[in-house]
mmCIF file as gemmi writes it, N, C-alpha and C atoms, coordinates in Angstrom:
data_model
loop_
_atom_site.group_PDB
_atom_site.id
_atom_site.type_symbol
_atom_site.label_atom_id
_atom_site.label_alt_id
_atom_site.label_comp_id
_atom_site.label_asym_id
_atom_site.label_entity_id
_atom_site.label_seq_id
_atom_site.pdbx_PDB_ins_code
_atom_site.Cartn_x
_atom_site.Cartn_y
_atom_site.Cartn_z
_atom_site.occupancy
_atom_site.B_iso_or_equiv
_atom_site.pdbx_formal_charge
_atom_site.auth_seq_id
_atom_site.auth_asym_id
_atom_site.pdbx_PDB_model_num
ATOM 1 N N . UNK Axp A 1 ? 28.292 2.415 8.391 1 0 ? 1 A 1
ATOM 2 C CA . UNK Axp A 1 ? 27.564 3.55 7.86 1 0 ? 1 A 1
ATOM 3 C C . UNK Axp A 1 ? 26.192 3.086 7.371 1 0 ? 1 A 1
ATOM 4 N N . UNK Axp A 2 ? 25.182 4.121 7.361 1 0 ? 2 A 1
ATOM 5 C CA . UNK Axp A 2 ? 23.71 4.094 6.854 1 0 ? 2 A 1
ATOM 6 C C . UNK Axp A 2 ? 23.586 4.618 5.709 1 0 ? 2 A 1
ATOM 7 N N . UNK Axp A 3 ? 22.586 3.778 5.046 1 0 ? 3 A 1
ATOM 8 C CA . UNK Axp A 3 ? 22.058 4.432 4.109 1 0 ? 3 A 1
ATOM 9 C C . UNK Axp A 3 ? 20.725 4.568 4.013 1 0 ? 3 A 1
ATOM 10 N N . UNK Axp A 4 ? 19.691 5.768 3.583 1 0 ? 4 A 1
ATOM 11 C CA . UNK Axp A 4 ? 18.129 5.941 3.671 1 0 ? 4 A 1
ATOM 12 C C . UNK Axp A 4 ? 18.016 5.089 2.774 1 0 ? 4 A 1
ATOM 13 N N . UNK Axp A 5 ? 16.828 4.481 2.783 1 0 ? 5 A 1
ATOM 14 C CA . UNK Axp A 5 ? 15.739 3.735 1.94 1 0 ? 5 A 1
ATOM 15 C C . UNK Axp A 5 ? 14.641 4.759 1.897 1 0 ? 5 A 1
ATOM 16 N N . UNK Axp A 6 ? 13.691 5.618 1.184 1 0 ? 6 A 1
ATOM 17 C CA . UNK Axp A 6 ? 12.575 6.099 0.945 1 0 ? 6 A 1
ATOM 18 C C . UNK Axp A 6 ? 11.802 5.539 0.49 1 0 ? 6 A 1
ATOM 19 N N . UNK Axp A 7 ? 10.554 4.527 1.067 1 0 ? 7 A 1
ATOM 20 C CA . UNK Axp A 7 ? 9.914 3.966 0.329 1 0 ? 7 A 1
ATOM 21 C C . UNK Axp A 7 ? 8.175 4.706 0.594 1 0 ? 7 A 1
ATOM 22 N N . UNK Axp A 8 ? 7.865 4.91 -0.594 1 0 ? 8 A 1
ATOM 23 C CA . UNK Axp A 8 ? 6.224 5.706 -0.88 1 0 ? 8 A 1
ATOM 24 C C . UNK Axp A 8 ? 5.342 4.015 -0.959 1 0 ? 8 A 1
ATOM 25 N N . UNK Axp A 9 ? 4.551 3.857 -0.495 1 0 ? 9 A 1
ATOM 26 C CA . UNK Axp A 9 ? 3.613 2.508 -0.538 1 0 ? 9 A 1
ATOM 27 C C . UNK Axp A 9 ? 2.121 3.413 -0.128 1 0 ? 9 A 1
ATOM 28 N N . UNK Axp A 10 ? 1.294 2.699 -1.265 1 0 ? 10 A 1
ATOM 29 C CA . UNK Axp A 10 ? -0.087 3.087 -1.368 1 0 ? 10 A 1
ATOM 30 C C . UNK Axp A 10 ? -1.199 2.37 -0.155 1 0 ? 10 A 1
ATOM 31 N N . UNK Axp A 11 ? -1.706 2.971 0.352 1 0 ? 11 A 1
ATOM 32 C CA . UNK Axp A 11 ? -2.204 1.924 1.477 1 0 ? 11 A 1
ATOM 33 C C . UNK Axp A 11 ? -3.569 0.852 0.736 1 0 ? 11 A 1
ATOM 34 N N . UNK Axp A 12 ? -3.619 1.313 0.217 1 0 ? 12 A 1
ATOM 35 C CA . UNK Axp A 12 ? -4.376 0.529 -1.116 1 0 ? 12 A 1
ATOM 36 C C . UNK Axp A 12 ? -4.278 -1.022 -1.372 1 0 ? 12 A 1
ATOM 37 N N . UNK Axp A 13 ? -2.871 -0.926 -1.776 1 0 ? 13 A 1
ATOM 38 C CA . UNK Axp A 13 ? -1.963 -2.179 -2.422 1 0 ? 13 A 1
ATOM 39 C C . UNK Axp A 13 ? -1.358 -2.758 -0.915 1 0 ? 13 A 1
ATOM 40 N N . UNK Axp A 14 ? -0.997 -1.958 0.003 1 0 ? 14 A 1
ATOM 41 C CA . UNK Axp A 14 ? -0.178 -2.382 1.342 1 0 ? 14 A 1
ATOM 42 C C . UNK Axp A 14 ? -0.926 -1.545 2.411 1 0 ? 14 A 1
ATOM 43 N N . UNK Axp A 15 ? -2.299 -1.909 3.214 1 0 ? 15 A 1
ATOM 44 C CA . UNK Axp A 15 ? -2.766 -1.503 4.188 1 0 ? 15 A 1
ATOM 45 C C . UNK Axp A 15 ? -1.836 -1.606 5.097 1 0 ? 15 A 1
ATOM 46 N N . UNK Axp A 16 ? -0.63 -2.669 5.354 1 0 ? 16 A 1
ATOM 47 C CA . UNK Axp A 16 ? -0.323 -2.846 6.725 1 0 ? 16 A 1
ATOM 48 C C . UNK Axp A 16 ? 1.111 -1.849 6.378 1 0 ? 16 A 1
ATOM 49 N N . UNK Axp A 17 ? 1.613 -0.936 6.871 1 0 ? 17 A 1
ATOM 50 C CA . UNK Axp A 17 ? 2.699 -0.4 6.515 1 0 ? 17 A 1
ATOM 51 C C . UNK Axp A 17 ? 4.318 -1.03 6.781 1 0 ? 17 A 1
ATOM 52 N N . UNK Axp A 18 ? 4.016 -2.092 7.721 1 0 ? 18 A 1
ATOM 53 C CA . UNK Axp A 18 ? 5.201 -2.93 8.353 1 0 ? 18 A 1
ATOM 54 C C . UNK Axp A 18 ? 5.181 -3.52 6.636 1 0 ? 18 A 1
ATOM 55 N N . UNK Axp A 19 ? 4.866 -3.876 5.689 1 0 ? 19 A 1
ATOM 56 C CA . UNK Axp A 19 ? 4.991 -4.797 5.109 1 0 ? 19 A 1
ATOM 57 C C . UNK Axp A 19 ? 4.849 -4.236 3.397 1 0 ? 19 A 1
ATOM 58 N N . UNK Axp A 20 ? 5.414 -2.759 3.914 1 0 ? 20 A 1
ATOM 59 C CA . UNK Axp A 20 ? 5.832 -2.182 2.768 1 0 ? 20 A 1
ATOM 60 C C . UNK Axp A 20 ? 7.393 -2.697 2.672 1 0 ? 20 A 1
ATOM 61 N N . UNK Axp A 21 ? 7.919 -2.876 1.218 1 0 ? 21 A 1
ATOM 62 C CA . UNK Axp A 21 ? 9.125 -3.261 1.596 1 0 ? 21 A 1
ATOM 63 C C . UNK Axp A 21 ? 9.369 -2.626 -0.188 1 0 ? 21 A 1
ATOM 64 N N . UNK Axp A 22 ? 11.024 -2.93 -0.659 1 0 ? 22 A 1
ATOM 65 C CA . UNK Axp A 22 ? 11.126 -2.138 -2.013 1 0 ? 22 A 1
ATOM 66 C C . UNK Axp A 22 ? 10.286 -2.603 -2.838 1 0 ? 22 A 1
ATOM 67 N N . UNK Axp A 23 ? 9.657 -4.102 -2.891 1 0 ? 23 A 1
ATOM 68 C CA . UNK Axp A 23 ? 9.151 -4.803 -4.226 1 0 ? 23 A 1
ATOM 69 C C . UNK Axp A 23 ? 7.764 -4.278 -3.864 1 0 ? 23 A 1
ATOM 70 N N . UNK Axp A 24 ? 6.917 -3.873 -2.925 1 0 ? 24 A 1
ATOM 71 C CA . UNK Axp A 24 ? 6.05 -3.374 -3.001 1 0 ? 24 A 1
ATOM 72 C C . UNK Axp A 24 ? 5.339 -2.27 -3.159 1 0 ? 24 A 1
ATOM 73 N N . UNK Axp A 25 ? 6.593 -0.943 -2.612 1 0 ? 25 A 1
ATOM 74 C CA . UNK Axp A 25 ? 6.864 0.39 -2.758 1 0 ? 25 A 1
ATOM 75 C C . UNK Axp A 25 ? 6.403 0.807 -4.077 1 0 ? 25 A 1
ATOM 76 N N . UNK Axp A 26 ? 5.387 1.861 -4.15 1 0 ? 26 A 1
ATOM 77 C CA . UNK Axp A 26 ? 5.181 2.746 -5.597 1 0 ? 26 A 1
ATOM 78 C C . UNK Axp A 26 ? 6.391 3.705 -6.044 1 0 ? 26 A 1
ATOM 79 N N . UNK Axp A 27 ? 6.996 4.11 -5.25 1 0 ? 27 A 1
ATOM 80 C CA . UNK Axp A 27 ? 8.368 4.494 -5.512 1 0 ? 27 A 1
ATOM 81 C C . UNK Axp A 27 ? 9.205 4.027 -4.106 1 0 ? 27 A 1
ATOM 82 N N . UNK Axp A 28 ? 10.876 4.117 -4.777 1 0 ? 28 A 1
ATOM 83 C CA . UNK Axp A 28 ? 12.079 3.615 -3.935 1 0 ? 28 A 1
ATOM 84 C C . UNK Axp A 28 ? 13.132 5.269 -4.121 1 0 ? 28 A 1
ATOM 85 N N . UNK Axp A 29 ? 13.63 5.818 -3.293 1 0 ? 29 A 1
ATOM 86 C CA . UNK Axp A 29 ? 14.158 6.329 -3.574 1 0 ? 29 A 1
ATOM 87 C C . UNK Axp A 29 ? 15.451 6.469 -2.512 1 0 ? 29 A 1
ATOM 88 N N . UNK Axp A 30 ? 16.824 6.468 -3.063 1 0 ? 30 A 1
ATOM 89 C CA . UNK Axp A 30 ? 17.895 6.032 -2.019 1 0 ? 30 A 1
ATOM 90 C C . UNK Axp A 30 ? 18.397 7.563 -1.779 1 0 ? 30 A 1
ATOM 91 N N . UNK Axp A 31 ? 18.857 7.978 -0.659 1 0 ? 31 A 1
ATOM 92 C CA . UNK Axp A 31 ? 19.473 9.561 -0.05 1 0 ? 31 A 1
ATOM 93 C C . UNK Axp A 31 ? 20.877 8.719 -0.674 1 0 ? 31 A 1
ATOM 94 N N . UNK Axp A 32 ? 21.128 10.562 -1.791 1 0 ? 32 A 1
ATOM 95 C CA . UNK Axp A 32 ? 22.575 9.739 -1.842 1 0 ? 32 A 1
ATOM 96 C C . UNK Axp A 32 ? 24.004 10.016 -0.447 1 0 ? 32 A 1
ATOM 97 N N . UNK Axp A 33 ? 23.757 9.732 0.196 1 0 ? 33 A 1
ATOM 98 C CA . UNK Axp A 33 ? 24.652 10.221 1.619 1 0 ? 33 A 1
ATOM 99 C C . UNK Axp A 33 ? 24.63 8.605 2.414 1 0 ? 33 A 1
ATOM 100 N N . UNK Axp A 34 ? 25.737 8.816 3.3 1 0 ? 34 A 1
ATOM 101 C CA . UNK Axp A 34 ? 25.887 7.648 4.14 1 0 ? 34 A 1
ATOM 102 C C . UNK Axp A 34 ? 25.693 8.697 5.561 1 0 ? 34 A 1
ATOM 103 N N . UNK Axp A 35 ? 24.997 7.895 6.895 1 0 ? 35 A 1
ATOM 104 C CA . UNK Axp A 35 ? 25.101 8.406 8.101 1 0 ? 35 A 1
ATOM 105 C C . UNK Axp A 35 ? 25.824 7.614 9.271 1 0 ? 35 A 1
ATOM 106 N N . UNK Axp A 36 ? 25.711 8.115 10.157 1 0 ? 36 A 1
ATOM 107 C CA . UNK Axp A 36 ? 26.675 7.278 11.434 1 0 ? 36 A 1
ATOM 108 C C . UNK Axp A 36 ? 25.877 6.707 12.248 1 0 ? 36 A 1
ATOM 109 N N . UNK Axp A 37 ? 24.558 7.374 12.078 1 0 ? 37 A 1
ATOM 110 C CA . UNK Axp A 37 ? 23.582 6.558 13.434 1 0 ? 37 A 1
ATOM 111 C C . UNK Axp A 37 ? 22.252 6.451 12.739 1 0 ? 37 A 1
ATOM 112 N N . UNK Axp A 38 ? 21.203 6.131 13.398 1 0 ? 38 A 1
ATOM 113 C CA . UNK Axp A 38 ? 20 5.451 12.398 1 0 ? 38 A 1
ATOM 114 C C . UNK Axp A 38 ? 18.717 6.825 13.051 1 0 ? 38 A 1
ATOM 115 N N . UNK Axp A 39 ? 18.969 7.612 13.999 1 0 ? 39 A 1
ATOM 116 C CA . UNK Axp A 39 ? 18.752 8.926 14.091 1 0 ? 39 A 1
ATOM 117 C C . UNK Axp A 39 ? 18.964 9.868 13.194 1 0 ? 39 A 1
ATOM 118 N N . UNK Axp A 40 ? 20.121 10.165 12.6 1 0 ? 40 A 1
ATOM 119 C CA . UNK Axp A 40 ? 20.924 11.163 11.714 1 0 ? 40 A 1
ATOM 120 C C . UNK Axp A 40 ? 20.173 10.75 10.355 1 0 ? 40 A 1
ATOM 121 N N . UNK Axp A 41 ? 20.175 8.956 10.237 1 0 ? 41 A 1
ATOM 122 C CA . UNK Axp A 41 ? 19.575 8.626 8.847 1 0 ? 41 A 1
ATOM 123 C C . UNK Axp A 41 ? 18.06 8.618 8.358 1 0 ? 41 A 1
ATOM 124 N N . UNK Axp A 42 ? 17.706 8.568 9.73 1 0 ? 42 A 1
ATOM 125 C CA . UNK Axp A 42 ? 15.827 9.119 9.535 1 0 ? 42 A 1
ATOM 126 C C . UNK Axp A 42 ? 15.762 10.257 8.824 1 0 ? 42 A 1
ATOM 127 N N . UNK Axp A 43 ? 16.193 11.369 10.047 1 0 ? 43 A 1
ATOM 128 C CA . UNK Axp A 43 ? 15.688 12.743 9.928 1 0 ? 43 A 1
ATOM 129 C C . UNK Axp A 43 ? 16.488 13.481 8.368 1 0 ? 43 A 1
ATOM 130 N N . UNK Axp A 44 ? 17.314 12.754 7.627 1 0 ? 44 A 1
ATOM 131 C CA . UNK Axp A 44 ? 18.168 13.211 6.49 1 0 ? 44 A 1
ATOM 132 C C . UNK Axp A 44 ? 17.023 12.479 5.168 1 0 ? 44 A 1
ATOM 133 N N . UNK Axp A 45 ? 16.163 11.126 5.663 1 0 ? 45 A 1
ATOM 134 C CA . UNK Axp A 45 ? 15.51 10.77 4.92 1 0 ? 45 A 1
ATOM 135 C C . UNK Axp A 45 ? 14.321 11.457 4.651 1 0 ? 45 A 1
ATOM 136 N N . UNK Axp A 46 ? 13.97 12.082 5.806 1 0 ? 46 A 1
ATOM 137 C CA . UNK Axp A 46 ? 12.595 12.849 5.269 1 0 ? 46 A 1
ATOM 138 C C . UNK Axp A 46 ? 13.016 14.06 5.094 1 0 ? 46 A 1
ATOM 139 N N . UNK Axp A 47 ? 14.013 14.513 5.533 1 0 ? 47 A 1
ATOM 140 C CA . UNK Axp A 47 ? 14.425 15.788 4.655 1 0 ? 47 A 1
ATOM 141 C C . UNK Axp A 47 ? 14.808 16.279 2.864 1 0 ? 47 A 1
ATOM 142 N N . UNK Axp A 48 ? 15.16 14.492 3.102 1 0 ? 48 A 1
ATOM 143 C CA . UNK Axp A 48 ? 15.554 14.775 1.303 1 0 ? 48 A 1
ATOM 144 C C . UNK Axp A 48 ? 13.899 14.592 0.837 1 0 ? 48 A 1
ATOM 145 N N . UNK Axp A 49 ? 13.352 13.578 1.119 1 0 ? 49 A 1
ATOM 146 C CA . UNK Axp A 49 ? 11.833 13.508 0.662 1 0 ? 49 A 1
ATOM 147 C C . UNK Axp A 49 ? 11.174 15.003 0.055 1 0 ? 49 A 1
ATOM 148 N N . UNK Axp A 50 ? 11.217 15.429 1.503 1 0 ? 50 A 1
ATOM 149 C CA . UNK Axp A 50 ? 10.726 16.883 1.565 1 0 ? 50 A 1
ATOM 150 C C . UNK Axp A 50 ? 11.254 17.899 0.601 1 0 ? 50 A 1
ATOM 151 N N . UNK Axp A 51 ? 11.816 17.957 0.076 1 0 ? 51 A 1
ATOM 152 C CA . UNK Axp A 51 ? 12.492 18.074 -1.074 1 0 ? 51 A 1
ATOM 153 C C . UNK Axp A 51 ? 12.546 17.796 -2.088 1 0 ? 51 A 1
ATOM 154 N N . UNK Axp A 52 ? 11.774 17.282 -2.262 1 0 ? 52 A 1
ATOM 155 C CA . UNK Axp A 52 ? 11.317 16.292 -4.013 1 0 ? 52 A 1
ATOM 156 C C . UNK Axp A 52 ? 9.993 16.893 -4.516 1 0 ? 52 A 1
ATOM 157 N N . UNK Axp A 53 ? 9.573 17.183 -5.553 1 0 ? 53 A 1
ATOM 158 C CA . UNK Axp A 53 ? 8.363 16.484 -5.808 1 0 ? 53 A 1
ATOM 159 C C . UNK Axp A 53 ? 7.61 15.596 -5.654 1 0 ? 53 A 1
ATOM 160 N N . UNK Axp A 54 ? 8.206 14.624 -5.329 1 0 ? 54 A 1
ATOM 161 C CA . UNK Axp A 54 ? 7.486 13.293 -5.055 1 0 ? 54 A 1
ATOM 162 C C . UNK Axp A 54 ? 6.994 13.416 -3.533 1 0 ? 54 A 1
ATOM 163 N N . UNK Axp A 55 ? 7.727 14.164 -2.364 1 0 ? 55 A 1
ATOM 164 C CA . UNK Axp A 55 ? 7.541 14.319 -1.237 1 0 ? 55 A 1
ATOM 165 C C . UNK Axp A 55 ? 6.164 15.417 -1.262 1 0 ? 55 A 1
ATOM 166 N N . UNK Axp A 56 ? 6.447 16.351 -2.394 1 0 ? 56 A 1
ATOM 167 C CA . UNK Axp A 56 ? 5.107 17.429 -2.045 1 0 ? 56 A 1
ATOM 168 C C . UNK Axp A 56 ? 4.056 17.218 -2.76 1 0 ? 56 A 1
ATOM 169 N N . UNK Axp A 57 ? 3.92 15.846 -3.573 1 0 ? 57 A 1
ATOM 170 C CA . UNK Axp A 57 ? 2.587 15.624 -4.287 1 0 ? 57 A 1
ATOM 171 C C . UNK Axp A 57 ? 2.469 14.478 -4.314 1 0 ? 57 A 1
ATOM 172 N N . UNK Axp A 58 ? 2.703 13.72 -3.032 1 0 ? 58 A 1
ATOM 173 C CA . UNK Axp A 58 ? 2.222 12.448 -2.886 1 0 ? 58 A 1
ATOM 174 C C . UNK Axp A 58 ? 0.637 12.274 -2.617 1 0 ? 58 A 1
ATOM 175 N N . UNK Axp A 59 ? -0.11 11.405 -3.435 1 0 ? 59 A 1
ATOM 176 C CA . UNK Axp A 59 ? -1.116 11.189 -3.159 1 0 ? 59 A 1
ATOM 177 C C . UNK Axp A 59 ? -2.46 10.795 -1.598 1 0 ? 59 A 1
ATOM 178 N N . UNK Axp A 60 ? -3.418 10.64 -1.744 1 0 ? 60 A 1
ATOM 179 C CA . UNK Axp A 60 ? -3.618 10.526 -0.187 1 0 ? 60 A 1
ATOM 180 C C . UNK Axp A 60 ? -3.854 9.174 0.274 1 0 ? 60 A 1
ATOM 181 N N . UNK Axp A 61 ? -3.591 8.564 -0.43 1 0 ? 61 A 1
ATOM 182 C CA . UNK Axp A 61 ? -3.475 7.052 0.021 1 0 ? 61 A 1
ATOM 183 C C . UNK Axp A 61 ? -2.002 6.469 -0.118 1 0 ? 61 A 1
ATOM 184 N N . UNK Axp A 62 ? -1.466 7.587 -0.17 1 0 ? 62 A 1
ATOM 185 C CA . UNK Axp A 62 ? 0.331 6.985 0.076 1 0 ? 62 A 1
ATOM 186 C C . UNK Axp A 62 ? 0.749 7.141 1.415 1 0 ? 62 A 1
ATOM 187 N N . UNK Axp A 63 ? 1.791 6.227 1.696 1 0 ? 63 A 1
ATOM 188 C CA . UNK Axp A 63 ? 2.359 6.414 3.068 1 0 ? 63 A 1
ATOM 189 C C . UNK Axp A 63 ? 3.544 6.304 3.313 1 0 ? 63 A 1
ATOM 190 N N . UNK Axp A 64 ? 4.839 7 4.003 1 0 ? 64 A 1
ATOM 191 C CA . UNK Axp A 64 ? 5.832 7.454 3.878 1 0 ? 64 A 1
ATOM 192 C C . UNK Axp A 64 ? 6.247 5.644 4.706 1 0 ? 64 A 1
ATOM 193 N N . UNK Axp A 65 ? 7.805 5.265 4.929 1 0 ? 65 A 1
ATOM 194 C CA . UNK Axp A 65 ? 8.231 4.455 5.236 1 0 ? 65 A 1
ATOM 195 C C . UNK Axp A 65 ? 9.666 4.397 5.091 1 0 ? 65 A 1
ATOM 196 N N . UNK Axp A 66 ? 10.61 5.216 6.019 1 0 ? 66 A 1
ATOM 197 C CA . UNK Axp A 66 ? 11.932 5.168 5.599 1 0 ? 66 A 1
ATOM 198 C C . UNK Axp A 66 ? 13.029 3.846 6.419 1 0 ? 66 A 1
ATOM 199 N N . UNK Axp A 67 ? 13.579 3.68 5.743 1 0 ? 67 A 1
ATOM 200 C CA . UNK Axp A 67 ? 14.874 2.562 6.094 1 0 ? 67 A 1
ATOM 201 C C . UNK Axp A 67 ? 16.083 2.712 6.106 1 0 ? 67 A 1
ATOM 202 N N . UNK Axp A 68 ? 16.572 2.536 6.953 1 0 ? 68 A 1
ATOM 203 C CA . UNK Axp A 68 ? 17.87 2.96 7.425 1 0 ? 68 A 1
ATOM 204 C C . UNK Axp A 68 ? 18.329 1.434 7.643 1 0 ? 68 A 1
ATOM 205 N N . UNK Axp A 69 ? 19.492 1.235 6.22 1 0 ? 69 A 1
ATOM 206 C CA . UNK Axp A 69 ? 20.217 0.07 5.992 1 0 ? 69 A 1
ATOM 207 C C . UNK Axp A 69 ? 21.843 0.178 6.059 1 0 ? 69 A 1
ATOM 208 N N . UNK Axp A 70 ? 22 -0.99 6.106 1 0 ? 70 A 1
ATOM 209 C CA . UNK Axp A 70 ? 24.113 -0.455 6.171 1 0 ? 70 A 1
ATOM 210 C C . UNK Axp A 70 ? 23.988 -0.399 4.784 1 0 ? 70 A 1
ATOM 211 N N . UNK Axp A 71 ? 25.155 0.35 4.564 1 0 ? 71 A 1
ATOM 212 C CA . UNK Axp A 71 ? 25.528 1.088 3.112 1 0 ? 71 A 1
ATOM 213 C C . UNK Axp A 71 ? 25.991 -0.136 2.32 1 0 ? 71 A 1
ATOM 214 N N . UNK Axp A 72 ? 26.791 -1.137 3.176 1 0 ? 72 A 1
ATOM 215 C CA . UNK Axp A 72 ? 27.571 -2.25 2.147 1 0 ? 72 A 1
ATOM 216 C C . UNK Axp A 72 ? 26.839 -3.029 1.687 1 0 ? 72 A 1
ATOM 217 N N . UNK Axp A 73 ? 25.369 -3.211 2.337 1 0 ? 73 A 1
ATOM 218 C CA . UNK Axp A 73 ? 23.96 -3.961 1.513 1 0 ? 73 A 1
ATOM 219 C C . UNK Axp A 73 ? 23.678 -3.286 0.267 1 0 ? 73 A 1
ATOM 220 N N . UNK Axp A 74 ? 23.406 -1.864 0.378 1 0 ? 74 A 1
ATOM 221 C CA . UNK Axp A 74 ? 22.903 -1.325 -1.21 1 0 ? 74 A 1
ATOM 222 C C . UNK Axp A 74 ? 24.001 -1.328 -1.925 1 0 ? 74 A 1
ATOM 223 N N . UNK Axp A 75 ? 25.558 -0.835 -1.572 1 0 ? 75 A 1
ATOM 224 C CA . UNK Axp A 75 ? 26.329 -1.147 -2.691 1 0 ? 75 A 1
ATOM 225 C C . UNK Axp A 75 ? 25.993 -2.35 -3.355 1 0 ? 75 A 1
ATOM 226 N N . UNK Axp A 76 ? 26.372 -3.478 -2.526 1 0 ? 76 A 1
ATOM 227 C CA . UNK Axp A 76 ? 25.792 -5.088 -3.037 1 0 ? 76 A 1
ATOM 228 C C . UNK Axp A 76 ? 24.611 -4.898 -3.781 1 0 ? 76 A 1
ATOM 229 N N . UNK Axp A 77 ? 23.643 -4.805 -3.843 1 0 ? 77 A 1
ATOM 230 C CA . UNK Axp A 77 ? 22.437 -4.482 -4.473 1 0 ? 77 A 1
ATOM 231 C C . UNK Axp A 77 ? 22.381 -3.829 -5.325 1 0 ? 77 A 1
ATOM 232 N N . UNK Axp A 78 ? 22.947 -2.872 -5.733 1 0 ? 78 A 1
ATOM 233 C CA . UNK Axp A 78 ? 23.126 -1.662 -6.453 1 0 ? 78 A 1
ATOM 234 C C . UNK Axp A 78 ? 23.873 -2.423 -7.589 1 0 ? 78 A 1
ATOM 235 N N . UNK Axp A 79 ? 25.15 -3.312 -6.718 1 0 ? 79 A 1
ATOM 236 C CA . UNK Axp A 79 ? 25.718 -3.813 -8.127 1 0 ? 79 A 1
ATOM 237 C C . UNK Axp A 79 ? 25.603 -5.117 -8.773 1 0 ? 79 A 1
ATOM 238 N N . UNK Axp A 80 ? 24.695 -5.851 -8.047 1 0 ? 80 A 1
ATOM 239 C CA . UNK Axp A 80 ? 23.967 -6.923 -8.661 1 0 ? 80 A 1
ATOM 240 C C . UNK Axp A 80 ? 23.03 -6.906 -9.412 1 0 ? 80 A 1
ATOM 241 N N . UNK Axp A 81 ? 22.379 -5.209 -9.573 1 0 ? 81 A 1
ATOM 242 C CA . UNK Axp A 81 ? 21.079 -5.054 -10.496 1 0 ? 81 A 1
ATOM 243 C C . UNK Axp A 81 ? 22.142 -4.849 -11.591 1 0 ? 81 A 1
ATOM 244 N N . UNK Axp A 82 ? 22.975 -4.091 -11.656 1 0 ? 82 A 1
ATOM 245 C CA . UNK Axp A 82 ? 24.035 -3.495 -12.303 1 0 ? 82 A 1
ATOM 246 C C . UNK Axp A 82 ? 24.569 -4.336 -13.596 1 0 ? 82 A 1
ATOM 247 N N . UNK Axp A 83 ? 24.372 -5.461 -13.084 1 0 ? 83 A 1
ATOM 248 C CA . UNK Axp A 83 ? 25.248 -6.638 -13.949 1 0 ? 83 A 1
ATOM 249 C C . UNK Axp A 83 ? 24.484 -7.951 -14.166 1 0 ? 83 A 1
């Protein structure tokens, strides 16, 4: 299973967008949903975006960048910040 990564990166701080990643991201934001294919997990990532505030008043030097990771990485992650 997938999970979205939403990452907002300023082109400012990260001109090259390949090399936006979470530690560089002005915001991180995770879809809380798991998907089956990395198709399903795009189009669910900019849908939740689109849906935020953060999606409808992003600045103009921000740039969208979604990630579609296996789910058992962010659990791991999730619970290593955790503790």
């Amino acid at each position: 299973m997938l999970t979205a990564l939403v990452l907002i990166c300023s082109i400012t701080n990260t001109p090259d967008l390949s090399a936006c990643t979470r530690d560089t991201a002005v915001q991180v934001m995770l879809v809380p949903a798991e998907f089956g294919n990395p198709a399903t997990c795009f189009m669910h990532g900019q849908a939740y975006l689109a849906e935020t505030s953060i999606g409808r008043d992003m600045a103009e030097n921000e740039r969208i960048k979604i990630m579609c990771v296996p789910s058992k990485t962010i659990d791991a992650r999730m619970h290593a910040q955790t503790h």
